[in-house]
C-alpha positions as CSV (number, residue, x, y, z in Angstrom):
1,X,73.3,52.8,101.5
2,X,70.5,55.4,102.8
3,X,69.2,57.4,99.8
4,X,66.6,59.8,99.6
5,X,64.0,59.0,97.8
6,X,60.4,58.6,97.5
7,X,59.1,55.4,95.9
8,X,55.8,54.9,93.6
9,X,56.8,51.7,93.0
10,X,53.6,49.5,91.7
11,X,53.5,52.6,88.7
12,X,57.1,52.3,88.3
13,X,58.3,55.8,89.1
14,X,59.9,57.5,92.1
15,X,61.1,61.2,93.1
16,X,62.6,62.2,96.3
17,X,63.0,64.2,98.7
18,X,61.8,62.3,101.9
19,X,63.1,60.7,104.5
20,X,66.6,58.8,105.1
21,X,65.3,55.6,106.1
22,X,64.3,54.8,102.6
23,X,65.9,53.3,99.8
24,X,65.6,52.1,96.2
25,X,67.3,50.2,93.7
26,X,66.0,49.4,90.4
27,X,67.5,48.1,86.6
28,X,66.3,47.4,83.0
29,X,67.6,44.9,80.6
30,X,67.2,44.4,77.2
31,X,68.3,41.4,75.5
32,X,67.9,40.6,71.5
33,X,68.9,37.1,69.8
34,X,69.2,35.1,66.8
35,X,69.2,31.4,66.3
36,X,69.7,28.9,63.1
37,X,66.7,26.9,64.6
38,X,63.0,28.2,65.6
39,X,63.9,27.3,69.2
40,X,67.1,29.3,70.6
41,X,69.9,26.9,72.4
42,X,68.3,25.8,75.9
43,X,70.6,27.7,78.2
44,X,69.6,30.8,76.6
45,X,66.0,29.9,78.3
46,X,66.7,27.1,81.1
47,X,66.3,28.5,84.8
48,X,66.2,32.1,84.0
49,X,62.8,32.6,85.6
50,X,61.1,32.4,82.5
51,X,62.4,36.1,81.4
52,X,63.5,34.4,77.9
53,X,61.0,32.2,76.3
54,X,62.4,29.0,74.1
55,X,61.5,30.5,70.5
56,X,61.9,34.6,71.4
57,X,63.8,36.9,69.2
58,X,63.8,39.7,72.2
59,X,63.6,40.0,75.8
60,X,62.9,42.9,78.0
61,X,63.0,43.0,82.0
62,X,62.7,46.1,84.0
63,X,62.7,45.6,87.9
64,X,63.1,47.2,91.4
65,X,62.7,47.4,95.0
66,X,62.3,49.8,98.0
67,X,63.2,49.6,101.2
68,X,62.4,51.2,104.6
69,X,63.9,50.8,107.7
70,X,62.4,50.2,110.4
71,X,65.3,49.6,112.8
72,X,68.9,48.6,112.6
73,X,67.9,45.2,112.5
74,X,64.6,45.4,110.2
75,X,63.2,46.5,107.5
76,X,60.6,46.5,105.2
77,X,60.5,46.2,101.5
78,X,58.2,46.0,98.2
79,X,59.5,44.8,95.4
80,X,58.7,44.4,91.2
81,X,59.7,43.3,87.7
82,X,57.8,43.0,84.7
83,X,59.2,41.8,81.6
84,X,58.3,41.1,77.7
85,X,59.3,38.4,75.6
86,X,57.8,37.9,72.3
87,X,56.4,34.1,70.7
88,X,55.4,33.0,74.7
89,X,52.0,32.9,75.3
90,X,51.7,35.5,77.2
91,X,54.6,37.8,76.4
92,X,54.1,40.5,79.2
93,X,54.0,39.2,82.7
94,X,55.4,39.9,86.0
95,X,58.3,38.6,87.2
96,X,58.0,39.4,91.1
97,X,55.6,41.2,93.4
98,X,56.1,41.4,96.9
99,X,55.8,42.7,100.3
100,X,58.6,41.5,102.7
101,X,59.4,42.1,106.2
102,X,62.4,41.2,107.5
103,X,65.1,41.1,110.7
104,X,67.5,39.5,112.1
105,X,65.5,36.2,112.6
106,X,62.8,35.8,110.0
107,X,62.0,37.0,106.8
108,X,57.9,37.0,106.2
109,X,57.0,37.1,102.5
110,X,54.0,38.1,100.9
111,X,53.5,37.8,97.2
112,X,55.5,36.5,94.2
113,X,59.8,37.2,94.6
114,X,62.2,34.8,92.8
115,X,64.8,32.4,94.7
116,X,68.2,33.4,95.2
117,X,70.6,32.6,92.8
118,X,73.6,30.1,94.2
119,X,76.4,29.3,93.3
120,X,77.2,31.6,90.5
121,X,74.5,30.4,88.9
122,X,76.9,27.5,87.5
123,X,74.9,25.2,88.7
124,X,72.0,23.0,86.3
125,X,69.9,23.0,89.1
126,X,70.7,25.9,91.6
127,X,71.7,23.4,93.9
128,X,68.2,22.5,93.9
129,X,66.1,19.2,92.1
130,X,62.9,20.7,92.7
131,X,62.7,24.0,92.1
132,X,65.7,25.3,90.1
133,X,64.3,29.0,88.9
134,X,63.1,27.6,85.7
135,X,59.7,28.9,85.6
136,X,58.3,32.2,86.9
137,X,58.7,32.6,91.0
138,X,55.3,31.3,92.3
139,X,52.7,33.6,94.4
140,X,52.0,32.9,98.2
141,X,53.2,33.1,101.4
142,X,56.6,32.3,102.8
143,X,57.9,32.6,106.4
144,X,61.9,31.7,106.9
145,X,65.0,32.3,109.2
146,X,66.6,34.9,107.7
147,X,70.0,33.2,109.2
148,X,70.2,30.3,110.2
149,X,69.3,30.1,114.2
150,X,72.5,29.3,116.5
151,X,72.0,26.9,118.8
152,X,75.4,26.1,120.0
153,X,78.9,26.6,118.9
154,X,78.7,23.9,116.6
155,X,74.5,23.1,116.0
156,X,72.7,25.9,113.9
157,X,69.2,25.4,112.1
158,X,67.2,26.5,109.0
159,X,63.7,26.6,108.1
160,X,60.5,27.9,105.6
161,X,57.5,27.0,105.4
162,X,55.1,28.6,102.3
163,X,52.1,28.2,100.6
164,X,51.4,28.8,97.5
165,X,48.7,29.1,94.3
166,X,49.5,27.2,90.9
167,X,47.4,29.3,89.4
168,X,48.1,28.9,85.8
169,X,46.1,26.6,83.1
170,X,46.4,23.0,84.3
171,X,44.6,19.9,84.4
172,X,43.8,19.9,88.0
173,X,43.2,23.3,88.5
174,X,43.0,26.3,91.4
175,X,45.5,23.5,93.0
176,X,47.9,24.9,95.6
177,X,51.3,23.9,96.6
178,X,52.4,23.7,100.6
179,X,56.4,23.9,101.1
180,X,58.7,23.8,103.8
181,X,62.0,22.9,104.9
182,X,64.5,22.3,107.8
183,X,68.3,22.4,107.4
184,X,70.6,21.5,110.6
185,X,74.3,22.9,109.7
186,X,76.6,21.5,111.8
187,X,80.0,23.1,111.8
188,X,82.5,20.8,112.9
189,X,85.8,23.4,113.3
190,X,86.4,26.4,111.3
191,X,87.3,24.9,108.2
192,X,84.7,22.3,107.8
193,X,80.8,22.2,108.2
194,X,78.3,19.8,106.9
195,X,74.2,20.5,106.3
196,X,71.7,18.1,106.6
197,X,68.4,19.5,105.0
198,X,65.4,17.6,103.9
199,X,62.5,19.9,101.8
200,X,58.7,19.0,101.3
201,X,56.5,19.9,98.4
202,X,52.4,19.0,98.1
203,X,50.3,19.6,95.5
204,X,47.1,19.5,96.8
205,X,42.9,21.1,97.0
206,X,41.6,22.3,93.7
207,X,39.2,21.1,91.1
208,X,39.7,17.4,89.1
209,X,38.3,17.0,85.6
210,X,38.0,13.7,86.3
211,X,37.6,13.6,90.8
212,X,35.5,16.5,91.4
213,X,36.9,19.0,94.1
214,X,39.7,17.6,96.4
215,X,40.2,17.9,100.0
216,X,40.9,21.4,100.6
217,X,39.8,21.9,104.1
218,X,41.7,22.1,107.5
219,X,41.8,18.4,108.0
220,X,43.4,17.9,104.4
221,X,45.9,20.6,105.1
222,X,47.1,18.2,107.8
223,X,46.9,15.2,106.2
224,X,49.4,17.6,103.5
225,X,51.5,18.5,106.2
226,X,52.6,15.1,107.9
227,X,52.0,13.4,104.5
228,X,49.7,10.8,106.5
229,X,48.3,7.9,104.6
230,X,44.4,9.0,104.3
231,X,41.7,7.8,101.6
232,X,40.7,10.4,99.6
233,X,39.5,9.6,96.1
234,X,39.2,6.1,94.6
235,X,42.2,5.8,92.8
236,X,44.4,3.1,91.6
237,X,47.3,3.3,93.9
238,X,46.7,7.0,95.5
239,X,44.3,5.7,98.1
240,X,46.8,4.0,100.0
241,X,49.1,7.2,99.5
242,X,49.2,10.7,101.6
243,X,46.5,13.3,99.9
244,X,47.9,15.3,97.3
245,X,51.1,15.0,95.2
246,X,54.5,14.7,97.2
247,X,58.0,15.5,96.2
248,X,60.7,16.1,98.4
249,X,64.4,15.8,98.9
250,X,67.8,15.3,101.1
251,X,70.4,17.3,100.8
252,X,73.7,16.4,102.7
253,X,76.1,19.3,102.1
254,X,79.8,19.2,103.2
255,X,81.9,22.6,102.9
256,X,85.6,22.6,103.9
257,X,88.1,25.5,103.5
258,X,91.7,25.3,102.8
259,X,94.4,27.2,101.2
260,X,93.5,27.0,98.0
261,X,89.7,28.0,97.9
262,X,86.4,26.4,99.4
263,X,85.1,23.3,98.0
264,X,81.6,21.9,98.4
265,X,80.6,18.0,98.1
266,X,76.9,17.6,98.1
267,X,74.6,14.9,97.0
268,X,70.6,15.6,96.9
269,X,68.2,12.6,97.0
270,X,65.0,12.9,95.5
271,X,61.9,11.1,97.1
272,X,58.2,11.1,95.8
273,X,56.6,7.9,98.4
274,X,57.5,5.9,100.8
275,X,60.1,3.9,98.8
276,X,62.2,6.9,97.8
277,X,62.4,8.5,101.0
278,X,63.5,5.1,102.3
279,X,66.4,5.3,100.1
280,X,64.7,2.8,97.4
281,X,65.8,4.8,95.0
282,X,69.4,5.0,95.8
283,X,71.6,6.6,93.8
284,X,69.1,8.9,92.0
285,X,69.9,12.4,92.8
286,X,72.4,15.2,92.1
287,X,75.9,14.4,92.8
288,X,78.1,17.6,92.5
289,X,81.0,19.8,93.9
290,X,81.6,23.6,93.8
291,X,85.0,24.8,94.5
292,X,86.1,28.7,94.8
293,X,89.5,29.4,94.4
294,X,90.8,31.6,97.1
295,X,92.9,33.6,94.8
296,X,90.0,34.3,92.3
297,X,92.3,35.5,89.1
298,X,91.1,34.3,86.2
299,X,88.2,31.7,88.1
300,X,85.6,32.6,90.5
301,X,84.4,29.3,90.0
302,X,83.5,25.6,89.3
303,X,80.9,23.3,89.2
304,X,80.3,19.3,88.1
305,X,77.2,17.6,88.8
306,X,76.1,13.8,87.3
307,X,72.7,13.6,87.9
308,X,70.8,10.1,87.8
309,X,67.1,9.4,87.6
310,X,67.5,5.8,86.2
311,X,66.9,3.9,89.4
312,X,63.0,5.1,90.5
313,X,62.7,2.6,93.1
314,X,62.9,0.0,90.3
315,X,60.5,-2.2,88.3
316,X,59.3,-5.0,91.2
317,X,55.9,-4.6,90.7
318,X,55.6,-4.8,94.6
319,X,53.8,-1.3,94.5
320,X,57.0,0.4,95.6
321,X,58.7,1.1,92.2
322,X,57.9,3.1,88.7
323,X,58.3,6.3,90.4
324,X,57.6,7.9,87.6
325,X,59.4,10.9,88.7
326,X,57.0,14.6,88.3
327,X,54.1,13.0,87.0
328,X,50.9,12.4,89.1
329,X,47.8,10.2,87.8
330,X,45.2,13.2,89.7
331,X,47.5,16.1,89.2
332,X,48.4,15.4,85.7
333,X,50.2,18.9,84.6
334,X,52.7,17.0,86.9
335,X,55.3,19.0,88.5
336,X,55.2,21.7,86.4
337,X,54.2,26.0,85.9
338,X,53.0,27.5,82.8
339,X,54.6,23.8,81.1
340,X,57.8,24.3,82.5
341,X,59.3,21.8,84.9
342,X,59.7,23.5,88.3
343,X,62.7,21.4,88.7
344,X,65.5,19.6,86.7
345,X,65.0,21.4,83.9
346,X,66.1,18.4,81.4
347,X,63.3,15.6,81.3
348,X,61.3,16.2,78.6
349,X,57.4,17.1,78.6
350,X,54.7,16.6,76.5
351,X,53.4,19.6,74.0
352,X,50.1,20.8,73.9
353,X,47.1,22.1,76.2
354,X,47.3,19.9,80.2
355,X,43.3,19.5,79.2
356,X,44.4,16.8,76.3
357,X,46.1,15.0,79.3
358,X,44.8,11.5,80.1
359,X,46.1,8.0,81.6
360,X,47.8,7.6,78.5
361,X,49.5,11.1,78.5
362,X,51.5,12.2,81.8
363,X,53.1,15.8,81.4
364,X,56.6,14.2,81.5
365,X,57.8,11.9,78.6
366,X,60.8,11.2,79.5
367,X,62.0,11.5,83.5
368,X,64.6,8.6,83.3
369,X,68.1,10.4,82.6
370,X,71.5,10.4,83.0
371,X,73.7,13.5,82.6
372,X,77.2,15.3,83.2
373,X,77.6,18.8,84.0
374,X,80.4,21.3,83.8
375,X,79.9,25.2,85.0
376,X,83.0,27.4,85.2
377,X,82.7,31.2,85.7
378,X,86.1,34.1,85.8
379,X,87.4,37.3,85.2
380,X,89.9,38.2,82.9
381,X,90.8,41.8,83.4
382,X,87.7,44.1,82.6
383,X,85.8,41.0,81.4
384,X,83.6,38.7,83.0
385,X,82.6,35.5,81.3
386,X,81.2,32.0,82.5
387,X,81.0,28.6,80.6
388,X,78.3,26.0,81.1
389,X,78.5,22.5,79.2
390,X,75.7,19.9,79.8
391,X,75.9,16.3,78.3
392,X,72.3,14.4,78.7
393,X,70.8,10.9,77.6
394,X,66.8,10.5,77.9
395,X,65.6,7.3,78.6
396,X,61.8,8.0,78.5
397,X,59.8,6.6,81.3
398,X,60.7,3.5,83.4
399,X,57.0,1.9,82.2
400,X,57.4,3.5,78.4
401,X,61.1,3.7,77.7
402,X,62.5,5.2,74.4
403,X,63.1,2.7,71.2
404,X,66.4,4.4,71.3
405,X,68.3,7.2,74.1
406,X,67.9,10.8,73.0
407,X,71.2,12.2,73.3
408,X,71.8,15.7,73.5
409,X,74.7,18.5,74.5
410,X,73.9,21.8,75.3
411,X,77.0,24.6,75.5
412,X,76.8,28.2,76.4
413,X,79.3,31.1,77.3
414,X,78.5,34.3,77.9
415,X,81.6,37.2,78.1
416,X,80.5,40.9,80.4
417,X,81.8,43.9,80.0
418,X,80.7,45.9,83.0
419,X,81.7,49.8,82.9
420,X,81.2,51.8,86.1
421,X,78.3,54.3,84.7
422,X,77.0,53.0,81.1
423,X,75.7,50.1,82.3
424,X,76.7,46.3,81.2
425,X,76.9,44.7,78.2
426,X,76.8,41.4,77.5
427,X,77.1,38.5,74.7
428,X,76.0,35.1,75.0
429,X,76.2,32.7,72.5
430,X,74.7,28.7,72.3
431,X,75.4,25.7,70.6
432,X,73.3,22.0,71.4
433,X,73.4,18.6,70.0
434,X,70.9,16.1,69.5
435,X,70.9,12.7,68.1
436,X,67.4,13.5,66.6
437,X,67.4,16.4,64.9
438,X,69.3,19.6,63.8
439,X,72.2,21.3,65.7
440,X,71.4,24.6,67.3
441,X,72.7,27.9,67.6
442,X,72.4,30.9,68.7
443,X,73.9,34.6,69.6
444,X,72.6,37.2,71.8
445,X,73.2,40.3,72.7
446,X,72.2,42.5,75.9
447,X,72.3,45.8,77.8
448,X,71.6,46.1,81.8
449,X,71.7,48.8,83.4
450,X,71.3,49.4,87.0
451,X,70.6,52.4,89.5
């Protein structure tokens, strides 16, 4: 919808009149909670983009973008949210800044702007094992399709690449982060379409405590890219590895239609060397289905996942097992942002400063799991709830297992009542297990409004 109006976005105000091509949307949300425990149930804080911290008693999140454009088939936008959330460390930050341009075929990114939410959000890892929107979105530079790129009546493609600057307090730090990903959807008849993807992450450059500086020049960008075996610092182990840290993952993705809604069966594959990209590490991964029912009465939607981490190449001693899942022996804040996992949000991580990190303390304690998943989201009349159970043992580490499994359960609903000019109101309440310590829980209560 064209709008006129005139946007001072980066000071947060805007007055028209100007021209038609522009447009702007914006919203505030306030959220206050209570909890029997100093720590609030961990739905109320897992993969919101850190907008709730684990022990706050309020939240705040004001937010916008502006858009101009250019053509019928581009545009260009700016976008940003702050927000406040008391007992964090730092309790006022932003949330996004960005400049984006954007057509039919690719969508160039410049700044910080948070991943899409999929799936209804039902989803314990947004249908993603490394990067699930549980810590703040990361600043870089991102260019992708903006739709996927038809080949043929059948063959269409995917793809990103991005870098990126961890740029918070960490062991190894200034260290950046190159990404990228290719996706090949195939869709078989009208009904039915599978996707193949496979996604790369490296941590990589920046300054060791321990190694000095780290390759951070052209050469070690390409050694990053193609993940090539090349010596870089002397090691145990990492000298007959690719420079930097490397995650990545498959994701086979088959979507049929029928009458009674669209279902989704996808497993993703985690891989951190050699062995696990090899399939070593088979069956770790996400194993899930997503199904909307066509007639969407009551439920919009439903998700179960079993995720697995126990496997981790096993324990041959060959060099090819102990994955050891997130943790790195150079990059030792492991796969992690401001202390929260970038990924599956449920392995466990150490407290404390990354600087009191050594060989005997990786970031991750616990990155062996098992774990059931239930998401279910609907409407009933004026009222929009959604229902997410999550049932988890932690196993520690394959080389430092647990004297006994940690078992927890962590429960959430939230009920919406959305009114056409007032804005939306919203209560969530939380209620987790452990075998450990204390039951939690906790109520909330929140206003958004948009405009």
């Amino acid at each position: 919808m064209k709008r006129c109006v005139l946007v001072l976005f980066l000071i947060s105000s805007y007055a028209g009149i100007c021209q038609s091509d522009f447009s702007f949307k914006g919203a505030i949300e306030a959220t206050g909670f209570m909890s029997t425990n100093d720590s609030l149930p961990l739905w109320f804080y897992t993969n919101t983009s850190a907008k709730v911290g684990r022990q706050s008693n309020i939240a705040g999140l004001a937010e916008g973008d502006a858009t101009y454009q250019l053509t019928e088939n581009s545009e260009f936008s700016a976008g940003a949210g702050f927000y406040y959330r008391d007992n964090v460390a730092d309790a006022f930050q932003r949330k996004e800044l960005y400049l984006q341009f954007k057509n039919n075929w690719v969508a160039i990114t410049a700044g910080a702007k948070e991943l899409p939410e999929v799936a209804q959000g039902l989803s314990a890892t947004n249908k993603n094992y490394l990067w699930s929107n549980n810590v703040r979105p990361l600043p870089g530079f991102r260019i992708a399709s903006s739709n996927p790129l038809q080949l043929s009546n059948t063959f269409s493609v995917d793809a990103a690449i991005a870098h990126y600057e961890l740029n918070d307090a960490r062991y190894t730090k200034n260290a950046r982060l190159h990404y990228k990903h290719f996706a090949l959807i195939s869709k078989i008849s009208e009904n039915h379409t599978v996707t193949a993807k496979i996604q790369h992450f490296a941590q990589w450059a920046g300054t060791s405590p321990d190694f000095g500086e780290l390759k951070s020049d052209f050469s070690g960008f390409i050694d990053v890219f193609t993940a090539r075996e090349s010596p870089e610092i002397g090691v145990d182990g990492e000298i007959y590895n690719a420079v930097g840290n490397h995650l990545g993952s498959y994701l086979l993705d088959y979507e049929f239609t029928s009458s009674f809604g669209t279902t989704s069966i996808y497993h993703e594959h985690p891989f951190e060397d050699g062995s696990g990209s090899g399939l070593s590490n088979f069956p770790d991964g996400v194993w899930g289905i997503y199904f909307q029912p066509k007639e969407k009465t009551y439920i919009s939607g439903i998700v179960y996942e079993f995720i697995t981490t126990k496997d981790q190449s096993g324990t041959s001693g060959s060099g090819s097992g102990f994955d050891n899942y997130f943790n790195n022996s150079v990059y030792r804040s492991g796969w992690t942002y401001e202390g929260a996992i970038i990924g599956l949000p449920f392995m466990i991580t150490a407290p404390g400063p990354g600087t009191s990190l050594d060989e005997n303390l990786t970031k991750v304690i616990s990155n062996t799991l098992s774990m059931h998943h239930i998401g279910v989201s609907g409407t009933y009349k004026v009222i929009d709830w959604k229902l997410k159970s999550s049932f988890v043992k932690n196993f520690g580490k394959v080389v430092a297992p647990f004297v006994e499994p940690l078992t927890t359960s962590h429960h959430y609903l939230e009920v919406a009542y959305p009114t056409e000019k007032s804005g939306r109101f919203t209560l969530v309440t939380g209620f987790d297990t452990s075998s450990n310590s204390d039951s939690i829980f906790g109520a909330g209560l929140q206003y958004a409004y948009s405009f």
